[in-house]
C-alpha atoms as one frame of an Amber mdcrd trajectory, in Angstrom:
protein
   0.000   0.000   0.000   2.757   2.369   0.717   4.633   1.512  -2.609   1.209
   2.329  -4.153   0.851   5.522  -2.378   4.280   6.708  -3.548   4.197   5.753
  -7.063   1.462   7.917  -7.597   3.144  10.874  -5.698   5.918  10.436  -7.900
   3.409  10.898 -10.999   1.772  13.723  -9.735   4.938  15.652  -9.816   6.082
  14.369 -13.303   2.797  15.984 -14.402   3.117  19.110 -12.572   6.602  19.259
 -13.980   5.564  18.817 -17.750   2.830  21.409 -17.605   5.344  24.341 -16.287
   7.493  23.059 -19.219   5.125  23.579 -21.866   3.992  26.701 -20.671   7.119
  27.857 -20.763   7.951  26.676 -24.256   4.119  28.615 -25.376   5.596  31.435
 -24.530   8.886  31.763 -26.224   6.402  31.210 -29.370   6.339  33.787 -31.843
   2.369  35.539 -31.616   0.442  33.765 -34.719   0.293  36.722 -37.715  -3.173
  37.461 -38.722  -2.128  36.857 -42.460  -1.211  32.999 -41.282  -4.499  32.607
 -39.582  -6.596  33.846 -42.488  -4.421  31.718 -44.918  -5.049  28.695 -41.998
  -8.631  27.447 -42.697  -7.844  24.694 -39.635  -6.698  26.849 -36.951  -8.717
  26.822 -33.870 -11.797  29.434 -33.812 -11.138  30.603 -30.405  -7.500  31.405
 -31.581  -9.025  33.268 -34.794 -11.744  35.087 -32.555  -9.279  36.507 -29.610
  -6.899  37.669 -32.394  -9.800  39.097 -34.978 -10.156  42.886 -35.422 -12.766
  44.147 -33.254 -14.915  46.111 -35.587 -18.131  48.171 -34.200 -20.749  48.920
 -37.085 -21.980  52.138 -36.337 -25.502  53.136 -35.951 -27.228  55.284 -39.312
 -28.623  58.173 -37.552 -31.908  59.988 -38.399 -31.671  63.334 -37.880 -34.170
  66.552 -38.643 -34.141  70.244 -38.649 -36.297  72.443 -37.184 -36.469  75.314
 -39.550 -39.411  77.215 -38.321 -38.432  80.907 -37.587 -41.617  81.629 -35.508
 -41.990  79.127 -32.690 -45.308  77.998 -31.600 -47.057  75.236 -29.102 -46.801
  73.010 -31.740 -43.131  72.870 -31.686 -43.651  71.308 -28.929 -45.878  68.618
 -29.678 -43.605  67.554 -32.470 -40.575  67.464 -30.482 -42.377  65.150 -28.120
 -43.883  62.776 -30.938 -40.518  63.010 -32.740 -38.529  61.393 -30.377 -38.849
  58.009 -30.854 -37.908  58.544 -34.474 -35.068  60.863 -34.747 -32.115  60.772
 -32.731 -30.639  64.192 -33.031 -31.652  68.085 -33.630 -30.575  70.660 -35.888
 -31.888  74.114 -35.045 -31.831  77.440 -37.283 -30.800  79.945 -34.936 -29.471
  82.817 -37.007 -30.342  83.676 -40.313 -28.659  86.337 -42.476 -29.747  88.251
 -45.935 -27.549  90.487 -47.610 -28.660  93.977 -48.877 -27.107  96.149 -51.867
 -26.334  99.086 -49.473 -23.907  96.728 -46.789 -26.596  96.421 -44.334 -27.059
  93.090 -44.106 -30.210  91.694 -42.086 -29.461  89.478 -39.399 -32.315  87.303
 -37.470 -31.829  85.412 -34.356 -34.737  82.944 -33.923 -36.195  83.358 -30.968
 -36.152  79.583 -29.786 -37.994  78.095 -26.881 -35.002  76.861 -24.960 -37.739
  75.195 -22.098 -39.182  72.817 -24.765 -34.903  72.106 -26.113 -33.911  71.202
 -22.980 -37.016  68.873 -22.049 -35.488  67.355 -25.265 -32.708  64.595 -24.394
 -31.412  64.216 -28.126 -27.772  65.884 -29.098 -28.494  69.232 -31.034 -26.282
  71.171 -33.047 -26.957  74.983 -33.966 -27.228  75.968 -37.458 -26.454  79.118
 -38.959 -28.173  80.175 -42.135 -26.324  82.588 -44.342 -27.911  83.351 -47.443
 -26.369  82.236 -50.974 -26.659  85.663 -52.645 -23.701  87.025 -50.176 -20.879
  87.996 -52.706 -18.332  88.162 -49.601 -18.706  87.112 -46.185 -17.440  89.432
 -43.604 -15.743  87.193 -41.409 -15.725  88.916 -38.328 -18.848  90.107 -38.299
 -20.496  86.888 -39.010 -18.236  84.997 -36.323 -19.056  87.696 -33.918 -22.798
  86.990 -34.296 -22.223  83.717 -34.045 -20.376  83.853 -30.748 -23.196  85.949
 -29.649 -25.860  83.602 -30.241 -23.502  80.885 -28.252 -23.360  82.367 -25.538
 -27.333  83.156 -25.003 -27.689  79.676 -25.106 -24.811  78.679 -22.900 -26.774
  81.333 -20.593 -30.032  80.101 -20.911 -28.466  76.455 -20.078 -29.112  74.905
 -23.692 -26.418  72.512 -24.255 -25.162  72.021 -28.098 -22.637  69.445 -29.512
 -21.774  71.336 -32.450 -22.499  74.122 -35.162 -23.048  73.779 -38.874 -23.314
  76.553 -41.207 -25.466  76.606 -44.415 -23.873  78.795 -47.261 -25.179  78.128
 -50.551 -21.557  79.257 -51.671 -20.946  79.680 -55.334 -18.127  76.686 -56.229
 -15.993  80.043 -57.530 -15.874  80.999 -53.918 -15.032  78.027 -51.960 -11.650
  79.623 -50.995 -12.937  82.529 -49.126 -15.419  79.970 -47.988 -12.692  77.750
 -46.475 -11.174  80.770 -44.710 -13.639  82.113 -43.332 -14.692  78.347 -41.696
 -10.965  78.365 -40.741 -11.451  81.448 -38.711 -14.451  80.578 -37.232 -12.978
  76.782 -36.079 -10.636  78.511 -34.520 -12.665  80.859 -32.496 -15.264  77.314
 -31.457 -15.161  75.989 -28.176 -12.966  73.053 -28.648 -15.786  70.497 -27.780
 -18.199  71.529 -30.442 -18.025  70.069 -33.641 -18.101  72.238 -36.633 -20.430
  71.121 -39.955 -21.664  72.733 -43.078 -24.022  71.970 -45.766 -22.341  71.246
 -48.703 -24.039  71.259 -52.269 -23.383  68.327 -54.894 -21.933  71.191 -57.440
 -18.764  71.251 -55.067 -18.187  67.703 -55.399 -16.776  68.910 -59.171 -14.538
  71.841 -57.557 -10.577  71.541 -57.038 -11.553  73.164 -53.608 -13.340  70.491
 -52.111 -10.648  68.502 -50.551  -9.324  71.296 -49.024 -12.306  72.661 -47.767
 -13.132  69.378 -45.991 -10.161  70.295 -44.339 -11.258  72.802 -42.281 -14.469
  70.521 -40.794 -15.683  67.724 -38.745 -18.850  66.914 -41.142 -20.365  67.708
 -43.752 -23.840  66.973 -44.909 -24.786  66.967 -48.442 -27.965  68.399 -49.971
 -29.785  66.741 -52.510 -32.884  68.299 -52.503 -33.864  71.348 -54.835 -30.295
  71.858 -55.898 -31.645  71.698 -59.873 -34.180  73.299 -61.910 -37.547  73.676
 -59.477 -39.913  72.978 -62.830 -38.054  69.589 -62.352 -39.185  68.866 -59.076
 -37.841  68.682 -55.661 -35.575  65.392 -55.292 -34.190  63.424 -58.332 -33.540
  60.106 -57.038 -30.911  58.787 -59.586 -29.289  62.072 -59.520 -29.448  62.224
 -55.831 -27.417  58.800 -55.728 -25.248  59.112 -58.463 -23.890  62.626 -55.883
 -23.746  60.219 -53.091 -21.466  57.506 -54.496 -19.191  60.409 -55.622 -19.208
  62.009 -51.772 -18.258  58.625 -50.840 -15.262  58.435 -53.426 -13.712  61.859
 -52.167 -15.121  62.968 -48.423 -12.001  62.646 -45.662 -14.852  63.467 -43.261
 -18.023  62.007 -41.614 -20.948  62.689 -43.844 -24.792  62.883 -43.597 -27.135
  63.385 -46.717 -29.946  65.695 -45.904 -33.647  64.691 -47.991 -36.853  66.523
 -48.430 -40.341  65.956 -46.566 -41.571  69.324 -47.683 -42.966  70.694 -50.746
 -43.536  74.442 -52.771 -45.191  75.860 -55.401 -43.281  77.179 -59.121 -44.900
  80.501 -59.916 -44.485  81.558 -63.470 -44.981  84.730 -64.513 -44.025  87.145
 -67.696 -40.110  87.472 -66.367 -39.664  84.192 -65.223 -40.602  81.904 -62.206
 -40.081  81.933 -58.365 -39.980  79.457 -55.507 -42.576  79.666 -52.802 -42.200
  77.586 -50.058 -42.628  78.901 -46.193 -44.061  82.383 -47.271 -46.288  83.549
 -49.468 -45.577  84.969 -52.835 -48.775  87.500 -53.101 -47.777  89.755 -55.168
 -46.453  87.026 -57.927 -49.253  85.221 -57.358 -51.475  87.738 -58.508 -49.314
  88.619 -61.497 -48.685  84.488 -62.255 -49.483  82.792 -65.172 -49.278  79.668
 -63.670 -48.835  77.707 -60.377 -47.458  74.296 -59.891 -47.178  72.766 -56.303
 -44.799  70.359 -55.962 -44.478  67.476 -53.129 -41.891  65.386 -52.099 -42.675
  61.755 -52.817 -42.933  59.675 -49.753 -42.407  56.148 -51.632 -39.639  57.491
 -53.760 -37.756  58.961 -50.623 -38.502  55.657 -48.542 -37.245  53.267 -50.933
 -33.704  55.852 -51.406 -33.842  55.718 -47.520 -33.397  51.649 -47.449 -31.171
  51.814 -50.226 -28.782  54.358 -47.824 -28.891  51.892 -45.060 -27.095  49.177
 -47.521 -24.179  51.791 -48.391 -21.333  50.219 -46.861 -18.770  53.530 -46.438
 -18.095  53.894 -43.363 -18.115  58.298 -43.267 -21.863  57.761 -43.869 -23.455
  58.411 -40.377 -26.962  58.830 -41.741 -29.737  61.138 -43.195 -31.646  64.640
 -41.616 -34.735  65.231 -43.087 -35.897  68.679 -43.746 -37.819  69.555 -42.048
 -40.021  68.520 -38.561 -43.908  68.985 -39.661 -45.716  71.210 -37.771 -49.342
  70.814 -37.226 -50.825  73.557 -39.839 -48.168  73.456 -41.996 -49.622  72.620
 -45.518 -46.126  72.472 -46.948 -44.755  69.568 -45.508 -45.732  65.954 -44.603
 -47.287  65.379 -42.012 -45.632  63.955 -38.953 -46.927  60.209 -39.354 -45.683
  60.291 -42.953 -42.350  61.304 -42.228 -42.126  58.601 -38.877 -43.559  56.146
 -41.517 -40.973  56.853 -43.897 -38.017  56.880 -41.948 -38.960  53.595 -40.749
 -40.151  51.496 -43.262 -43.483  51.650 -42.152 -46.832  51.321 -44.095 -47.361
  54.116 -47.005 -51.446  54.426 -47.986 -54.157  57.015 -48.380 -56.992  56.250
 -46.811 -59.959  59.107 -48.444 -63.283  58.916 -46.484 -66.419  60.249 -47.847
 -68.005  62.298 -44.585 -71.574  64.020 -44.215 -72.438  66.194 -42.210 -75.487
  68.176 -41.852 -76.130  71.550 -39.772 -72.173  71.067 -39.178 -72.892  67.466
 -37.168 -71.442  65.074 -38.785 -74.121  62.351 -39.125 -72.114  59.454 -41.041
 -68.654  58.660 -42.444 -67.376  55.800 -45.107 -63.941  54.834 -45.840 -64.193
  54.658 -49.744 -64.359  50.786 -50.319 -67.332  49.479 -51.935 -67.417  47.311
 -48.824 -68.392  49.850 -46.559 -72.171  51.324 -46.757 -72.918  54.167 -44.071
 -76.354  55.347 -43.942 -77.136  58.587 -41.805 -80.370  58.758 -39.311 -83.762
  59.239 -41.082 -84.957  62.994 -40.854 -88.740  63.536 -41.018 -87.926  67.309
 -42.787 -85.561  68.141 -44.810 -82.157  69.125 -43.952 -79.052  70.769 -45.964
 -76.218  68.204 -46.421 -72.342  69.001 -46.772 -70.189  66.394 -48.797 -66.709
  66.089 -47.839 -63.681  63.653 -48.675 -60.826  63.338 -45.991 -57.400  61.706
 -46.354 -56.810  59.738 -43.166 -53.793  58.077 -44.409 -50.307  59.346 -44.578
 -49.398  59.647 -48.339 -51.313  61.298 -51.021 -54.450  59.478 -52.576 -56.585
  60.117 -55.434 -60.069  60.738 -54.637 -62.873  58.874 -55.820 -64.209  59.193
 -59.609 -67.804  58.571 -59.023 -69.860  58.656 -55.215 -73.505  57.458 -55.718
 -75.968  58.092 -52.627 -79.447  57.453 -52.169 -81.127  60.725 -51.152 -84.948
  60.587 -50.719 -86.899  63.991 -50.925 -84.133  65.812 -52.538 -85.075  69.601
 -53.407 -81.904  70.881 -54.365 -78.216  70.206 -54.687 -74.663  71.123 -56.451
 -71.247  70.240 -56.323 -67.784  71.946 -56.235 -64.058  71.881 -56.134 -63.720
  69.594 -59.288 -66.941  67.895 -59.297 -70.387  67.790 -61.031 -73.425  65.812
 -59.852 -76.661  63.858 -61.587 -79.923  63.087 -60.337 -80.822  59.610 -62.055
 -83.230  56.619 -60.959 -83.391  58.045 -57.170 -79.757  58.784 -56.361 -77.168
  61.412 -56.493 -73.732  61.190 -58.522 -71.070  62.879 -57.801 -68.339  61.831
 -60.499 -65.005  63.793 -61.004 -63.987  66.388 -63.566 -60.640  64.686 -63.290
 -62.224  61.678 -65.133 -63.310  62.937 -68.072 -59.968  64.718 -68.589 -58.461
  61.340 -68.208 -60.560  60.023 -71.145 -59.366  62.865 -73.218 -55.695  62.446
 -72.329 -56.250  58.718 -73.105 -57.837  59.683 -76.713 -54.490  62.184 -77.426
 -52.113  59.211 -75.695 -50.925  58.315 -79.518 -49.322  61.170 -79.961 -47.265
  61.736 -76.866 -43.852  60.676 -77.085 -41.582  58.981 -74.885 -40.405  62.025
 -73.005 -43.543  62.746 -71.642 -44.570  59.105 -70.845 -41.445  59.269 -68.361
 -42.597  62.458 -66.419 -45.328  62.365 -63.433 -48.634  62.700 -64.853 -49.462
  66.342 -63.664 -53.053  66.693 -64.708 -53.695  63.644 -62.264 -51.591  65.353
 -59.390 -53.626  68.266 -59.475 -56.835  66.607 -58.091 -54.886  64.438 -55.554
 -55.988  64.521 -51.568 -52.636  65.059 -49.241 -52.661  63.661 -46.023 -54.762
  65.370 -43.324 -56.423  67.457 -46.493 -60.004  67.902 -46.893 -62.207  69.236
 -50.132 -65.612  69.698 -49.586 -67.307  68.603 -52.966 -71.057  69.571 -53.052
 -74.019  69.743 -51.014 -77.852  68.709 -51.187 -80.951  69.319 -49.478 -83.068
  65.847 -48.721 -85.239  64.463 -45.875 -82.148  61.612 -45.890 -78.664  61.090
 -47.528 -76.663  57.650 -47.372 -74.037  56.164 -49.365 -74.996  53.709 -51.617
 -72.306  52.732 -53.479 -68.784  53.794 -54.880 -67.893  52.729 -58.560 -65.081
  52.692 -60.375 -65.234  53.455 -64.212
C-alpha cells in the first residue's frame, strides 16, 4: 500500500513538472500573424476570434431640422412625438440676408429653450447665411455667431456642435474655407463644426481642401436643380452620393426633403414659394405648380442608404419637422412612416355632415355602406372627402348616394353631380380629362410618358387634407355605393 501511495506521488509531480514546461515553451512562441491565420482554414476558432479585429458597425442616424423661424405650441408637440424617431436636432438659430447698401439683415430665432432642454437628443446649432452674399465678412459673421452661443450657454441649452449653411458659389469656396478656418478657430474646442455642402462642389478643385477645415459635412440633394423639375431626383441624388463617398475625408450625412412648394411663373420668369407667401407674384402668375416630395420614392432611397457600406456615412436629416398647420410639408406620421419602413397608404373617407354634425362617415371601399339617421324634414347636407392616411391618394371618380326627398343640390371643387333613378352622382372632372388624355395618348412621345402625370396630381388629396365637394338638401342622404369606371 505504501509503494502504491508513492508511485502515484511520484506521478503527480512528473505531471506538474511537464505542464510548467510547456507553458514555458508557449511562450517563447512567436504571436500567430493574422495573415497565417486567415491563410489557416484549420486553426482553432477561439485562436481566430481573440486575435480578430474588433470592428463596431456604427448606428445610421436619423436626424431633422427644425427650420421654423416663428416658434409655436406646436413645436412642442412635435418634439415630443418626434422622439422616438429621430435621434438628433438641428436648429436654425441665425439667419442672415444680404442687402445692396452693406446692411445686411441678421435674425436670431427666438427659440424656446424650455421645450430644447425637455429634449434629451444631441443638437447642433445651425447658422443660415444666405447664398446671394458675394463676400462674407468674417468677423462680423463669427461675432454673431459667438453671440448667439453664448445666449444659449446662458439660458443652459447645451449644443454638440455648429453647422453653417452657405449656398456658396463653387468660384468661392476659398474665401469659404477661410472664413470656416477662422471661425474653427474661435469654437469651443468640444463643439463640432459642420456645413451643408451642395453636390456642385463635389466637381470643384476646392473640395478637398475645404473638408479640411471641418468635422462633417452633410450633403444636400434636394432642390439643388431646376424647381420645374421637381424637388428630389432620385438617380441624380445617388449618383452625388457615391461620388461624396469616393472623395469625403470626413463624416458625412445626406440631408432629404419631406416638404414641398409651389413654381410661380410669370411674364419674367418663375419663383420658388415655399414657407411664405408669394402674393404679389401670385397675382401677377401665369401659372402655379405645387410640388411634393414623394414619400415612396424617398422611402425606398432611404433603405437603399442603409445598404451603403462607407463607413463616413453616419446617416440622413430630413428637412424639415412637420408642424401641425403646416400645408407644406408631410405630415408627422408620414415622415415617422418613412423613416422607418413603415406602411405608405391614403386612406380618403367620404363624410356628411349636416347643420355642421357630422351624421355618417365611409372609408371609400365598396365594402363599406354608411347610412345617416332618417330625418322627417328636410335638412341641408355638406359632402366632404378626408385623407386619413399618410401619403397622397386620389379621390374617388364617381360617389352614388341614395337621397330621398331631394329639393336641391350642387357640387364643387372639381366635381359635377346627376340626379338619375333616385340617387345622387357625384363623379369627377378629373375623369373625363383622363378620357381625353387617353384619346391624345398616340401622340405623346416617350419624353412625356417618363414624367409624373401632372393633370392627375392636381386633383390628388394630401394627407390630413379635406375638399368639400357639393351639397344637397333631402329628408335623408346615405351612401350607396362607390364605382369605379
Amino acid at each position: 500500500m505504501g509503494n502504491l501511495i508513492n508511485n502515484m506521488r511520484r506521478n503527480q509531480w512528473r505531471l506538474f513538472t511537464l505542464f510548467i514546461a510547456s507553458l514555458w515553451l508557449s511562450a517563447c512562441q512567436p504571436a500567430a500573424d493574422q495573415s497565417e491565420l486567415k491563410s489557416n482554414p484549420n486553426a482553432p476558432h477561439a485562436v481566430k476570434t481573440a486575435l480578430a479585429p474588433i470592428t463596431s458597425e456604427q448606428p445610421f442616424s436619423q436626424e431633422v431640422y427644425i427650420w421654423q423661424r416663428q416658434w409655436r405650441p406646436a413645436n412642442q408637440t412635435a418634439l415630443v412625438q418626434s422622439q422616438n424617431a429621430f435621434q438628433g436636432l438641428r436648429i436654425l438659430a441665425l439667419q442672415a440676408h444680404p442687402k445692396p447698401n452693406g446692411a445686411d439683415i441678421w435674425f436670431e430665432v427666438a427659440v424656446n429653450h424650455v421645450w430644447l432642454q425637455a429634449d434629451p437628443r444631441p443638437k447642433i446649432l445651425v447658422v443660415r447665411l444666405d447664398g446671394q452674399f458675394t463676400h462674407l465678412n468674417d468677423e462680423e459673421v463669427i461675432h454673431k455667431i459667438n453671440q448667439v452661443l453664448a445666449n444659449w450657454q446662458a439660458k443652459g441649452t447645451h449644443i454638440v456642435g455648429v453647422e453653417i449653411d452657405h449656398d456658396s458659389a463653387s468660384s468661392k469656396l476659398p474665401a469659404y474655407r477661410e472664413f470656416l478656418k477662422k471661425l474653427k478657430a474661435h469654437l469651443p474646442t468640444q463643439l463640432k463644426l459642420s456645413i451643408t455642402a451642395l453636390p456642385a462642389w463635389l466637381n470643384s478643385a476646392e473640395f478637398p481642401t475645404l473638408q479640411a477645415t471641418i468635422d462633417e459635412l452633410v450633403l444636400q440633394i434636394h432642390s439643388v436643380s431646376d424647381p420645374r423639375h421637381g424637388l428630389f431626383d432620385a438617380v441624380k441624388g445617388w449618383q452625388w452620393v457615391e461620388q461624396l463617398s469616393r472623395i469625403s475625408t470626413v463624416p458625412y450625412l445626406i440631408a432629404l426633403p419631406a416638404y414641398g412648394s409651389a413654381v410661380i411663373s410669370t411674364a419674367s420668369g418663375y419663383q420658388v414659394e415655399s414657407e411664405t407667401p408669394l402674393r404679389h407674384q401670385r397675382q401677377s402668375a401665369n401659372a402655379v405648380e405645387e410640388l411634393m416630395a414623394d414619400p415612396k420614392v424617398l422611402q425606398t432611397f432611404v433603405k437603399r442608404l442603409q445598404n451603403q457600406t462607407d463607413a463616413k456615412l453616419k446617416g440622413i436629416i430630413w428637412f424639415r419637422l412637420p408642424l401641425e398647420g403646416d400645408k407644406r410639408v408631410w405630415p408627422l406620421n408620414t415622415l415617422i412612416a418613412v423613416a422607418q419602413h413603415g406602411e405608405l397608404a391614403a386612406k380618403i373617407e367620404l363624410v356628411i355632415s349636416s347643420d355642421n354634425n357630422v351624421t355618417n362617415q365611409a372609408q371609400l371601399t365598396a365594402e363599406n355602406t354608411v347610412k345617416s339617421h332618417t330625418m322627417p324634414q328636410s335638412k341641408l347636407f355638406q359632402l366632404s372627402l378626408i385623407n386619413r392616411g399618410n401619403i397622397a391618394g386620389e379621390p374617388p371618380t364617381i360617389l352614388s348616394l341614395a337621397g330621398h326627398a331631394c329639393s336641391a343640390y350642387d357640387a364643387q371643387n372639381g366635381y359635377r353631380v346627376i340626379q338619375k333613378d333616385g340617387l345622387l352622382t357625384w363623379q369627377s372632372q378629373a375623369e373625363t380629362t383622363a378620357a381625353l388624355t387617353s384619346i391624345e395618348a398616340p401622340r405623346t412621345n416617350m419624353m412625356s410618358v417618363l414624367q409624373p402625370n401632372r393633370e392627375t396630381q392636381k386633383y390628388m388629396l394630401n394627407p390630413n387634407g379635406q375638399k368639400v365637394i357639393g351639397w344637397a338638401r333631402c329628408e335623408s342622404l346615405y351612401l350607396q355605393g362607390i364605382y369605379a369606371p
